[in-house]
N, C-alpha and C positions, 0 to 999 in steps of 0.2 A: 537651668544652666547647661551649655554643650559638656560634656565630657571626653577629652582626647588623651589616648596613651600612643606613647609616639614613640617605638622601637625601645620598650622599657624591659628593663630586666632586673632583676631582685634577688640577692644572695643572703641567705643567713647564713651567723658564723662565717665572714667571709675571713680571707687569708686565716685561716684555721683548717685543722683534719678535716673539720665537721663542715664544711660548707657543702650550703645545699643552695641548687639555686631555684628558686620556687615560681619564677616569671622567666621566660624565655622571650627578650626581643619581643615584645606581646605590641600590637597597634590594632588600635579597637577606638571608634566613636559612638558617641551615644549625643541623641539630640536632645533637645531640652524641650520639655514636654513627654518625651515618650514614655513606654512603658517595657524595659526590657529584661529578660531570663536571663539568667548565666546559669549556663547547668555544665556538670560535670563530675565524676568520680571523684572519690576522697582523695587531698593528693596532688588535683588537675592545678590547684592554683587559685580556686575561687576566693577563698578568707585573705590570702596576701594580696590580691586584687582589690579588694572592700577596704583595706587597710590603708589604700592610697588615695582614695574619695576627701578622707579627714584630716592628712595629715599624722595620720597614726605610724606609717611607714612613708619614708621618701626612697626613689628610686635610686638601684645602685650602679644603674645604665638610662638613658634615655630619659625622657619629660611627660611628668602629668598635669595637665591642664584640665581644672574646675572652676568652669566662666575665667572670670579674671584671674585668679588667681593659678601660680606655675609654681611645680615642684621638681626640684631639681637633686644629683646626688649630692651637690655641693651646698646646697641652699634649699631651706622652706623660707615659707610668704612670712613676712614681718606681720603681715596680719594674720596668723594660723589661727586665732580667737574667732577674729569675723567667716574666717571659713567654716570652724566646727558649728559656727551658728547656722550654715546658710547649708549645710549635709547633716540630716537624724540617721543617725544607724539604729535600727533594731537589730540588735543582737539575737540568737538562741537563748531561748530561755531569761528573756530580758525581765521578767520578776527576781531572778536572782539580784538584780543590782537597786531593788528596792532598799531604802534604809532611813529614810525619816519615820519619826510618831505618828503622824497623820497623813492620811492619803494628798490633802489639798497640799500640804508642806511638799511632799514629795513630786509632785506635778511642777509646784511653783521652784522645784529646786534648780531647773536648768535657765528657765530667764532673768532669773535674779543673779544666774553666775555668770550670766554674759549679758549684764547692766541693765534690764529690764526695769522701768523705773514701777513702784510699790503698785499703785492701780491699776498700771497695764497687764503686774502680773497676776492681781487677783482677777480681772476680767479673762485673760486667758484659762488662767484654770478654773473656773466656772462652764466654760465656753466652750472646752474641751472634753469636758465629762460625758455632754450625748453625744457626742462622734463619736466616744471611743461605748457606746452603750451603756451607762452607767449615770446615776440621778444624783444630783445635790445631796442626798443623805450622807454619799459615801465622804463627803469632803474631812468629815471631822473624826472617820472610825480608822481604824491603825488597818496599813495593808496587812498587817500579818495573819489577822483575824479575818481574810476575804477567803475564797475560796480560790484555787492553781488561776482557774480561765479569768476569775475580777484581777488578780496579780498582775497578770498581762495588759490587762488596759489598761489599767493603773502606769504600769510602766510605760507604754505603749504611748498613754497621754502628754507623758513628762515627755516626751521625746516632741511629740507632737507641738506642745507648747511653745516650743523655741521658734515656729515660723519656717520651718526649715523649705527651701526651694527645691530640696535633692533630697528622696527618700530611700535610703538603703536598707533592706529585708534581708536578712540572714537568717532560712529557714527559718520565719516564720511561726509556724505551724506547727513545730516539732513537739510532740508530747502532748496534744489535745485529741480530741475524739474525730472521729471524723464530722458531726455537728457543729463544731467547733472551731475546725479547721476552714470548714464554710464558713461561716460565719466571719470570723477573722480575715478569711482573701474578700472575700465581698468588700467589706468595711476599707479593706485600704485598696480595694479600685474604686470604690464610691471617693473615699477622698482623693484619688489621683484624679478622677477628672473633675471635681469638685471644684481642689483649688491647682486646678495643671499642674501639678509638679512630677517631677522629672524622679519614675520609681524602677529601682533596679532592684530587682526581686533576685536574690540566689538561692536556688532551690534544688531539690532530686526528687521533686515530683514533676513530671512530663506533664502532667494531667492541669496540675496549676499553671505551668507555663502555658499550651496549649490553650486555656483558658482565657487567662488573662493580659498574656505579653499579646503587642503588636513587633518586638525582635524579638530575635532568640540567639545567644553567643555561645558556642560548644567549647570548652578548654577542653585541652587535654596535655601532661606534661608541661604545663606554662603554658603556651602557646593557644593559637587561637584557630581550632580546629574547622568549623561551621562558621557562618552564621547567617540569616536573612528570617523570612517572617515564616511563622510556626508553618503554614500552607506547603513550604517548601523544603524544610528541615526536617520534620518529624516524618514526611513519606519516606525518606532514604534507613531504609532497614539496614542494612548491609550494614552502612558509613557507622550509622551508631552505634552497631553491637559490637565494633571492633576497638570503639572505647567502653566499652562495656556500660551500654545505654541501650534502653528497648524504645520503640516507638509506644507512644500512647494509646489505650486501652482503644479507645475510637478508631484510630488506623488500624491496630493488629486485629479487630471486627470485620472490618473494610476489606483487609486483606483474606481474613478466613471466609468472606462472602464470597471474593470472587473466586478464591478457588473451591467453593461446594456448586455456586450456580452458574460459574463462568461470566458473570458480567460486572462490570466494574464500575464502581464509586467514585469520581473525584472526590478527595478529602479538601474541604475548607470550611472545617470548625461548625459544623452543625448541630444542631441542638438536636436533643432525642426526638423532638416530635416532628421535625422538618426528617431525619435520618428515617423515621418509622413509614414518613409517606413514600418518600423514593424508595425505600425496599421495596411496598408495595405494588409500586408503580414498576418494579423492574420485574416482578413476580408476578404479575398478573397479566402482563405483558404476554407472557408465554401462555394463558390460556385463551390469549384471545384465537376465537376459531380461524 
């Protein structure tokens, strides 16, 4: 599904001392299918932005449009049920919201709350357990007895189960190893292009974005700072570190090359063993007699 924010702005605690306004005027599209970043500083606006994907938060200025469905300050969708079904948020730390006896209970907990009839949802959760890595055994043992990384799939699953067309990632990764953390991006780009769905990853790893987004959307103070494909965002050193963002470890390499041998890299997302040839290729150059 498209995603449009259209001159939206967001106050908590509004007409109070406390108001904060956490969206500034923000207009942002995201197409359906893609795969896009939102990165930014604590603060930037990323979580109240995620917040309007479900119906969690409605706009306290301007209109959020998810497919058909429009949010407004004065009005959400009479259908906000068929929206939370058709947007999965993965939260941080989404084991925390584990809380059935059994793992398959917990999986089957979200189509069964938004009318899944009884067979379709034992077939899903069945269905769902090798995507997220995980065998038939675990269906009947209590998540609590799993280890932090089976937690997360587990959770990871129930989400999954609902059919969702709009995949939202809210760091992810936070609190796993770095084998782990592989592991887990892998897995949900494998399913974004699996079954095409439209995944906004919000992260403060460069490294994952660069990776795996084909956008990238920079906040900073609410507002919408950058954005276009990793190729053309993450070379801008300057622009980022003045919202206090570094360029990805690949660039700032790129960079320290050309200034020890004077020749220079274009950056577009190469793999180590394609980057390892052109070094060569630019270094050996110089001994040719």
């Amino acid at each position: 599904m498209d995603i449009t924010f259209k001159d939206v702005s967001y106050i908590y605690q509004r007409n109070s001392p406390f108001a904060h306004k956490a969206i500034d005027h923000l207009n942002l599209h995201i197409a359906s299918g893609s795969f896009v970043a939102i990165i930014g500083h604590t603060g930037s606006g990323k979580s109240t932005l995620i917040q309007h994907l479900n119906g969690l938060a409605v706009p306290s200025e301007g209109e959020v449009t998810i497919g058909k469905y429009r949010l407004t300050p004065d009005k959400k969708p009479e259908n906000m049920k068929e929206l939370r079904s058709k947007v999965g948020v993965v939260f941080q730390y989404p084991e925390h919201q584990l809380f059935e006896e059994t793992v398959g209970k917990d999986i089957a907990f979200g189509p069964r709350n938004f009318g899944t009839d009884e067979e379709e949802t034992k077939r899903r959760t069945k269905e769902i357990l090798p995507v997220v890595g995980l065998s038939d055994e675990f269906l009947e043992r209590s998540p609590f007895d799993l280890s932090g990384g089976q937690m997360r799939r587990v959770a990871i699953a129930g989400v999954l189960a609902i059919k969702p067309e709009v995949l939202v990632l809210d760091e992810p990764t936070a609190g796993l190893d770095p084998r782990g953390q592989k592991e887990m991006m892998e897995m949900f780009h494998r399913m974004h292009q699996e079954q095409n769905l439209t995944t906004i990853l919000v992260t403060h790893s460069m490294e994952d974005a660069v990776k795996y987004a084909d956008h990238v959307i920079i906040l900073n103070n609410g507002q919408k700072y950058m954005e276009g494909v990793p190729e053309e965002v993450f070379v801008q050193k300057e622009a980022l570190n003045k919202v206090q963002l570094d360029v990805p470890e690949m660039v700032r390499f790129l960079n320290q090359f050309e200034e020890r041998f004077g020749k220079s890299i274009p950056f577009h997302r190469q793999k180590v063993k394609e980057m390892a040839a052109l070094i060569y290729d630019r270094l050996k150059g110089d001994e040719t007699p």
